[in-house]
N, C-alpha and C positions, 0 to 999 in steps of 0.2 A: 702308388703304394698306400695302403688303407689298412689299419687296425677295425676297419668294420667290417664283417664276415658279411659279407652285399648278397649272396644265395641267401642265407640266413632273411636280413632286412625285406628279402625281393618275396619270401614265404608271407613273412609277417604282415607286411603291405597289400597281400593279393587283392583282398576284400575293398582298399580303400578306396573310394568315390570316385577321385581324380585318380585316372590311370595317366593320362599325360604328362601331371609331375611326378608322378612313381616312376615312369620311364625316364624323366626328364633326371628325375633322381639320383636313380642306378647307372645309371649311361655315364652321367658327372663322375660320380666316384669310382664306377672301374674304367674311364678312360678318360678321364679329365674335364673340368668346368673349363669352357669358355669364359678368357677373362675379359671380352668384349673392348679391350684397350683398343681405340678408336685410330691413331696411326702408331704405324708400323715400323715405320722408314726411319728410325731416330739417328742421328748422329752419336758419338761415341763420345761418353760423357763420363767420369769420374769423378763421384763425390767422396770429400773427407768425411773420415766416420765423424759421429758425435765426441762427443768433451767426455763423456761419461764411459765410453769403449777408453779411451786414450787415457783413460785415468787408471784404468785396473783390463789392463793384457791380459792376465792370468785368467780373470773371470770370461774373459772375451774367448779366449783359445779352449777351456773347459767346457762353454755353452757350445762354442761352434763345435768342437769334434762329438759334444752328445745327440747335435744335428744332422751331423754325417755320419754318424753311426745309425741314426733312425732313416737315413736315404732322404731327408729333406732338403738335405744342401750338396753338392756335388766341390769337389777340390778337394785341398790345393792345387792350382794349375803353375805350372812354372811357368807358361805364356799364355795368356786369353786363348780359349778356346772359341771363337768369333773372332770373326773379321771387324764387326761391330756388334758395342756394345753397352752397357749403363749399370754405374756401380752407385747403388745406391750406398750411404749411410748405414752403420749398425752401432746401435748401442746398446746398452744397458738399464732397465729397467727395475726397480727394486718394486716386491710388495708391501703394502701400505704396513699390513699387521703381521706378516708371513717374515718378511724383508728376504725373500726368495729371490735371487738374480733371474730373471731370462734375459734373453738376448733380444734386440727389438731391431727392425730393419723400414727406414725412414722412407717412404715410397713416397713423403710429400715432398722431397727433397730432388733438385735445387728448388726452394722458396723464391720468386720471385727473381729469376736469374731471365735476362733480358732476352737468350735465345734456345734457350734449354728447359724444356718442358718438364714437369717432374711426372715419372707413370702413373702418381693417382688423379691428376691435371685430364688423363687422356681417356680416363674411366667415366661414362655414364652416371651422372648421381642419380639420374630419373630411372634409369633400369637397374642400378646395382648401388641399393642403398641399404644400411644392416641399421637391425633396431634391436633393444635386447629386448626381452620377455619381459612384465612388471607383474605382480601377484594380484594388480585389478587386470590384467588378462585372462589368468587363469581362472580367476572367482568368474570372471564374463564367460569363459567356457563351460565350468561347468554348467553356470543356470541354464545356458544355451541348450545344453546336451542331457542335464537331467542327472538323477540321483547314480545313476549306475554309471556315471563318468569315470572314466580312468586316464589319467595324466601323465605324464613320466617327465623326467627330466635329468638332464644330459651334462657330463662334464664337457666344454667342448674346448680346452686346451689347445687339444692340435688339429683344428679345424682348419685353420687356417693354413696348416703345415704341408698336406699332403697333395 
């Protein structure tokens, strides 16, 4: 489930150079990115939320039901729906100047636990590594591309969400 009209996206892209990340693209967003997590087989692990969820419910239970109202998160279940399974950590997150709660969910988590791996442990750093954008990139794009450059840029909130 995607807030990006991808027919829309798939018009605008025809033209662009690389067609095999346009497909690589499109593909991701109307049927899902491979998250390349390396094993599979995990054992059934439960972690405690953070200090910062357990401190304020209210804001916990607010942010999750406006998750599962947006189809990000599936539940309440009244019994695991898996046989096996891994509950990561969720907390809470304030912003610096905004002080906007979101909910944050701890994928590094367990830290250092002697038999339990945590899911971002099992992820590729050399294939799936995020950098954000800096404005000495953009100024590098445009010299690159020339006076008639056109740039856009993106809220991307719930990128990570869907």
């Amino acid at each position: 489930m995607s807030p990006i009209n991808v027919n829309r996206l798939e018009y605008v892209l025809k033209e662009h150079p690389d067609k095999h990340f346009v497909m690589y693209l499109l593909n991701g967003i109307r049927f899902g990115f491979d998250t390349l997590v390396s094993i599979l087989d995990l054992p059934t692990f439960e972690c405690k939320n953070l200090l910062s969820a357990i401190r304020d419910p209210e804001s916990v239970d607010m942010l999750l039901k406006q998750e599962i109202d947006k189809g990000y998160v599936k539940g309440p279940f009244s019994s695991p729906p898996f046989e096996t399974y891994r509950v990561s950590p969720i907390g809470i997150a304030e912003g610096k100047y905004s002080g906007k709660k979101r909910l944050i969910l701890d994928l590094s988590s367990p830290h250092e636990h002697e038999t339990h791996e945590s899911i971002n442990s099992l992820i590729d750093k050399e294939v799936c590594s995020l950098s954000y954008v800096k404005i000495d990139d953009a100024i590098r794009a445009i010299k690159h591309f020339g006076k008639q450059t056109i740039l856009n840029k993106t809220d991307m909130t719930y990128a990570f969400n869907s």
